[in-house]
C-alpha positions as CSV (number, residue, x, y, z in Angstrom):
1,X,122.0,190.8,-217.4
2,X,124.4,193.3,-218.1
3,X,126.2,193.8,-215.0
4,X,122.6,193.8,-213.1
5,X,121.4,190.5,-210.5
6,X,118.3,189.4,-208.9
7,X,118.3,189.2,-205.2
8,X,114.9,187.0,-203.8
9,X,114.9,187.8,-200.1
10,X,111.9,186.3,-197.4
11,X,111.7,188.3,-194.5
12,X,110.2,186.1,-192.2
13,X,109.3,188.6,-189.6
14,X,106.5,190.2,-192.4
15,X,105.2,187.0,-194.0
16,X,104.2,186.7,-190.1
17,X,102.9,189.9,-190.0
18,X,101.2,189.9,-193.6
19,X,99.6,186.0,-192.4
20,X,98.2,187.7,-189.5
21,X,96.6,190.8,-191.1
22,X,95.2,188.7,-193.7
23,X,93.6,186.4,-191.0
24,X,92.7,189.1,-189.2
25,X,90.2,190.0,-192.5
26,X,89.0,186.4,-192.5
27,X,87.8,186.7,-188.4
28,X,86.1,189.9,-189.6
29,X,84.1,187.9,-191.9
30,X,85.4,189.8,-195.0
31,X,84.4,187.9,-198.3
32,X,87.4,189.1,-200.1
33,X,89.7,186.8,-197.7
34,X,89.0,183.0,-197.4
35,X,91.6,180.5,-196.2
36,X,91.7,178.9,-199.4
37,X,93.5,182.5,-200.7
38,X,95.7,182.7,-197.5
39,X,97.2,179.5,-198.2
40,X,97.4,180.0,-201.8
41,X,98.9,183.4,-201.1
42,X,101.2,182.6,-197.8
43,X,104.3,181.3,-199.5
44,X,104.6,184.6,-201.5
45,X,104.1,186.8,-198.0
46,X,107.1,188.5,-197.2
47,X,109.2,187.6,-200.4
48,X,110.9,190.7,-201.9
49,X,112.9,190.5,-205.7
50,X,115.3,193.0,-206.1
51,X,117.3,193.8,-209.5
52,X,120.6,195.3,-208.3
53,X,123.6,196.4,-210.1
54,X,126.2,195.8,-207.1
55,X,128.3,192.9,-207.4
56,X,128.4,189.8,-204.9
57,X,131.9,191.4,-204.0
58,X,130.5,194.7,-202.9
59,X,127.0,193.8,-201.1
60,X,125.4,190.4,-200.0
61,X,121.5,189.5,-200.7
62,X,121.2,190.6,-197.1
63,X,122.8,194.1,-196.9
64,X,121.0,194.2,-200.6
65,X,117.9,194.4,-199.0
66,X,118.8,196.4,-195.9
67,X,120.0,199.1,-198.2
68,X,116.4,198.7,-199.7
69,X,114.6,198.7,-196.7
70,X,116.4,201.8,-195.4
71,X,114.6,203.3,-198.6
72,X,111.1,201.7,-198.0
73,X,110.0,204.5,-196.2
74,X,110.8,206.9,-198.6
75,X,109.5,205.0,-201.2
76,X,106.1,204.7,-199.2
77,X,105.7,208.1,-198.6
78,X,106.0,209.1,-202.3
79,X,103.7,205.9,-203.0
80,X,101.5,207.1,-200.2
81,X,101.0,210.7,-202.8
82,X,101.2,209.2,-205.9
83,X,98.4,206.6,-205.6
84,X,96.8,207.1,-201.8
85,X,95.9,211.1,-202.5
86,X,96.2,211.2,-205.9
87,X,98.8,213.0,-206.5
88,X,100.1,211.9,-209.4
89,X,97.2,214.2,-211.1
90,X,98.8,217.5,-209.3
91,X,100.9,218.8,-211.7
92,X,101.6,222.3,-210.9
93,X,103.6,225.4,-212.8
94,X,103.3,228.0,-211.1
95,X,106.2,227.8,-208.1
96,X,103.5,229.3,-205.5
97,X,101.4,226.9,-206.2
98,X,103.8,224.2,-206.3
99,X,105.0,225.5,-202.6
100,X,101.6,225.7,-201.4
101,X,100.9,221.5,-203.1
102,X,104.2,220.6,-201.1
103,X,103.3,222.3,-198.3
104,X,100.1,220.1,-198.2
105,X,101.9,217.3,-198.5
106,X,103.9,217.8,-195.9
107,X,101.3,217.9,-193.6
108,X,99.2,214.9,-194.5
109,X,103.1,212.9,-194.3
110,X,103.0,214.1,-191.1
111,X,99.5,213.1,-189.9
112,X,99.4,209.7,-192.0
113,X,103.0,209.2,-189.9
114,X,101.2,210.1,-186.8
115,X,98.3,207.3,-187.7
116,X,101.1,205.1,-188.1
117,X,102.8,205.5,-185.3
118,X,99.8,205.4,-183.0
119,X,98.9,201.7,-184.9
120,X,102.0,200.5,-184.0
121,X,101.7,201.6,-180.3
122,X,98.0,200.4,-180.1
123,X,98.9,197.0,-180.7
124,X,95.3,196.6,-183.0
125,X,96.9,194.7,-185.6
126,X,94.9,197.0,-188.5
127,X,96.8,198.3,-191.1
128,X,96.7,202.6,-191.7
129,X,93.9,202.3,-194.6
130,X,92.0,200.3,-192.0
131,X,91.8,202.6,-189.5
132,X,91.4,205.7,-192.0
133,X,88.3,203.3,-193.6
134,X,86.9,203.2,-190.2
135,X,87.3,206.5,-189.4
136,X,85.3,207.4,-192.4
137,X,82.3,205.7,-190.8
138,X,82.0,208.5,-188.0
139,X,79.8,211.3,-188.5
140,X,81.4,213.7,-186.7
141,X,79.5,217.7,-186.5
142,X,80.9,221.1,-185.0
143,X,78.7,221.8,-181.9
144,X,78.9,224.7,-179.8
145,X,82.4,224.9,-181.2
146,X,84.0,221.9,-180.6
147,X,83.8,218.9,-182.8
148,X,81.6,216.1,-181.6
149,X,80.8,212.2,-182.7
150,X,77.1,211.5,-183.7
151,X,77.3,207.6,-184.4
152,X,80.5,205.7,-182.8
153,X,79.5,202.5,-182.5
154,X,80.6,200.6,-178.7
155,X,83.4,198.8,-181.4
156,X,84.6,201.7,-183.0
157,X,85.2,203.6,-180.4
158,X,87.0,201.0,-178.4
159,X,89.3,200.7,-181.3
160,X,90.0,204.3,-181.2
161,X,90.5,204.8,-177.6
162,X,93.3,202.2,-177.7
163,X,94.9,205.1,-180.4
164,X,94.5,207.6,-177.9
165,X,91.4,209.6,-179.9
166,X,88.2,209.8,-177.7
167,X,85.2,209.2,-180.0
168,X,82.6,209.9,-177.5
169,X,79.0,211.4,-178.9
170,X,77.5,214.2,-177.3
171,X,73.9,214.9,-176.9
172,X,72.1,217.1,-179.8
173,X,71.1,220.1,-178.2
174,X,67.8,219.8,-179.0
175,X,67.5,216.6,-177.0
Protein backbone atom coordinates (compact mmCIF):
# COMPACT_ATOMS: atom_id res chain seq x y z
CA UNK A 1 0.00 0.00 0.00
CA UNK A 2 2.85 2.06 -0.60
CA UNK A 3 4.36 2.56 2.65
CA UNK A 4 0.62 3.13 4.21
CA UNK A 5 -1.22 0.24 6.83
CA UNK A 6 -4.56 -0.29 8.11
CA UNK A 7 -4.94 -0.29 11.79
CA UNK A 8 -8.77 -1.85 12.97
CA UNK A 9 -9.04 -0.83 16.57
CA UNK A 10 -12.39 -1.73 19.06
CA UNK A 11 -12.58 0.55 21.86
CA UNK A 12 -14.66 -1.33 24.04
CA UNK A 13 -15.43 1.52 26.46
CA UNK A 14 -17.69 3.22 23.23
CA UNK A 15 -19.25 0.18 21.70
CA UNK A 16 -20.64 0.27 25.48
CA UNK A 17 -21.42 3.58 25.31
CA UNK A 18 -22.79 3.58 21.58
CA UNK A 19 -25.02 0.12 22.76
CA UNK A 20 -26.46 2.17 25.45
CA UNK A 21 -27.43 5.34 23.49
CA UNK A 22 -28.84 3.29 20.93
CA UNK A 23 -31.07 1.41 23.51
CA UNK A 24 -31.74 4.35 25.06
CA UNK A 25 -33.72 5.32 21.48
CA UNK A 26 -35.42 1.98 21.62
CA UNK A 27 -36.91 2.71 25.48
CA UNK A 28 -38.08 5.98 23.95
CA UNK A 29 -40.14 4.14 21.56
CA UNK A 30 -38.19 5.67 18.58
CA UNK A 31 -39.20 3.73 15.25
CA UNK A 32 -35.86 4.33 13.72
CA UNK A 33 -34.15 1.93 16.47
CA UNK A 34 -35.48 -1.68 16.88
CA UNK A 35 -33.42 -4.50 18.50
CA UNK A 36 -33.18 -6.30 15.42
CA UNK A 37 -30.82 -3.08 14.05
CA UNK A 38 -28.93 -2.97 17.46
CA UNK A 39 -27.83 -6.34 17.13
CA UNK A 40 -27.19 -6.13 13.55
CA UNK A 41 -25.32 -3.00 14.17
CA UNK A 42 -23.46 -3.82 17.80
CA UNK A 43 -20.41 -5.69 16.43
CA UNK A 44 -19.43 -2.59 14.32
CA UNK A 45 -19.96 -0.14 17.65
CA UNK A 46 -16.88 1.16 18.68
CA UNK A 47 -14.62 -0.24 15.70
CA UNK A 48 -12.39 2.54 14.25
CA UNK A 49 -10.04 1.77 10.69
CA UNK A 50 -7.28 3.83 10.44
CA UNK A 51 -4.85 4.17 7.24
CA UNK A 52 -1.56 5.27 8.68
CA UNK A 53 1.70 5.78 7.14
CA UNK A 54 3.93 5.06 10.38
CA UNK A 55 5.66 1.89 10.43
CA UNK A 56 5.06 -1.04 13.16
CA UNK A 57 8.62 0.12 14.30
CA UNK A 58 7.60 3.61 15.05
CA UNK A 59 3.91 3.32 16.51
CA UNK A 60 1.67 0.28 17.63
CA UNK A 61 -2.22 -0.12 16.64
CA UNK A 62 -2.72 1.29 20.12
CA UNK A 63 -0.62 4.48 20.28
CA UNK A 64 -2.00 4.65 16.38
CA UNK A 65 -5.22 5.33 17.63
CA UNK A 66 -4.34 7.44 20.72
CA UNK A 67 -2.53 9.76 18.41
CA UNK A 68 -5.97 9.81 16.59
CA UNK A 69 -8.03 10.24 19.41
CA UNK A 70 -5.87 13.13 20.74
CA UNK A 71 -7.12 14.69 17.27
CA UNK A 72 -10.88 13.54 17.54
CA UNK A 73 -11.72 16.59 19.13
CA UNK A 74 -10.35 18.75 16.66
CA UNK A 75 -11.65 16.83 14.02
CA UNK A 76 -15.29 17.15 15.70
CA UNK A 77 -15.19 20.66 16.11
CA UNK A 78 -14.47 21.33 12.44
CA UNK A 79 -17.14 18.47 11.67
CA UNK A 80 -19.41 20.11 14.08
CA UNK A 81 -19.11 23.63 11.30
CA UNK A 82 -18.85 21.91 8.29
CA UNK A 83 -22.00 19.69 8.42
CA UNK A 84 -23.83 20.68 12.02
CA UNK A 85 -24.10 24.70 11.07
CA UNK A 86 -23.46 24.53 7.70
CA UNK A 87 -20.59 25.92 7.30
CA UNK A 88 -19.22 24.50 4.64
CA UNK A 89 -21.51 26.99 2.49
CA UNK A 90 -19.65 30.23 4.23
CA UNK A 91 -17.14 31.01 2.01
CA UNK A 92 -15.98 34.44 2.69
CA UNK A 93 -13.39 37.06 0.86
CA UNK A 94 -13.50 39.78 2.41
CA UNK A 95 -10.97 39.42 5.68
CA UNK A 96 -13.60 41.48 7.95
CA UNK A 97 -15.94 39.33 7.14
CA UNK A 98 -13.99 36.31 7.40
CA UNK A 99 -13.02 37.70 11.18
CA UNK A 100 -16.41 38.41 12.00
CA UNK A 101 -17.55 34.27 10.45
CA UNK A 102 -14.61 32.99 12.78
CA UNK A 103 -15.56 35.04 15.43
CA UNK A 104 -19.06 33.26 15.25
CA UNK A 105 -17.62 30.28 15.33
CA UNK A 106 -15.83 30.70 18.10
CA UNK A 107 -18.61 31.32 20.09
CA UNK A 108 -20.98 28.56 19.18
CA UNK A 109 -17.50 26.03 19.84
CA UNK A 110 -17.74 27.41 22.93
CA UNK A 111 -21.44 27.03 23.81
CA UNK A 112 -21.77 23.56 21.91
CA UNK A 113 -18.52 22.63 24.36
CA UNK A 114 -20.43 24.07 27.24
CA UNK A 115 -23.67 21.60 26.21
CA UNK A 116 -21.20 18.99 26.18
CA UNK A 117 -19.73 19.41 29.19
CA UNK A 118 -22.90 19.84 31.13
CA UNK A 119 -24.19 16.20 29.36
CA UNK A 120 -21.39 14.65 30.64
CA UNK A 121 -21.82 15.99 34.25
CA UNK A 122 -25.66 15.38 34.06
CA UNK A 123 -25.27 11.84 33.76
CA UNK A 124 -28.61 11.80 31.10
CA UNK A 125 -27.07 9.51 28.78
CA UNK A 126 -28.44 11.89 25.60
CA UNK A 127 -26.16 12.71 23.10
CA UNK A 128 -25.59 16.90 22.27
CA UNK A 129 -28.05 16.82 19.18
CA UNK A 130 -30.49 15.27 21.68
CA UNK A 131 -30.54 17.78 24.01
CA UNK A 132 -30.25 20.68 21.34
CA UNK A 133 -33.55 18.70 19.54
CA UNK A 134 -35.22 18.96 22.80
CA UNK A 135 -34.47 22.27 23.42
CA UNK A 136 -36.02 23.22 20.21
CA UNK A 137 -39.32 22.06 21.55
CA UNK A 138 -39.53 25.09 24.19
CA UNK A 139 -41.20 28.10 23.33
CA UNK A 140 -39.44 30.40 25.09
CA UNK A 141 -40.75 34.60 24.93
CA UNK A 142 -39.04 37.89 26.37
CA UNK A 143 -41.35 39.04 29.19
CA UNK A 144 -40.99 42.02 31.11
CA UNK A 145 -37.37 41.67 30.16
CA UNK A 146 -36.28 38.48 31.07
CA UNK A 147 -36.65 35.44 28.96
CA UNK A 148 -39.35 33.01 30.11
CA UNK A 149 -40.63 29.27 29.11
CA UNK A 150 -44.30 28.99 27.76
CA UNK A 151 -44.60 25.05 27.32
CA UNK A 152 -41.86 22.83 29.32
CA UNK A 153 -43.34 19.86 29.71
CA UNK A 154 -42.87 18.06 33.66
CA UNK A 155 -40.16 15.76 31.41
CA UNK A 156 -38.43 18.29 29.77
CA UNK A 157 -37.74 20.28 32.34
CA UNK A 158 -36.63 17.58 34.65
CA UNK A 159 -34.14 16.77 32.00
CA UNK A 160 -32.92 20.24 31.99
CA UNK A 161 -32.61 20.95 35.56
CA UNK A 162 -30.29 17.95 35.92
CA UNK A 163 -27.98 20.42 33.24
CA UNK A 164 -28.22 23.12 35.51
CA UNK A 165 -30.85 25.35 33.15
CA UNK A 166 -34.19 26.16 34.94
CA UNK A 167 -36.97 25.83 32.42
CA UNK A 168 -39.69 27.05 34.57
CA UNK A 169 -42.84 28.97 32.78
CA UNK A 170 -44.10 32.01 34.01
CA UNK A 171 -47.60 33.27 34.07
CA UNK A 172 -48.77 35.49 30.82
CA UNK A 173 -49.40 38.74 32.18
CA UNK A 174 -52.69 38.85 31.11
CA UNK A 175 -53.60 35.81 33.25
Amino acid sequence: MGGRRVVVYLDLLEQLETQANYRRHIDMGDRAYTEARLEELSPLMGVYVLQTSLSRDERDAESVFALYKGRWADETYFDYFKNGQDGHALCQQDYYRRQGLAFVMLVSGLIECEVRAAMARSGLGMSVTDVLMDARAAKADRLGGAWVVNNCLRKRDARFRRLGVAMEAKPDRGA
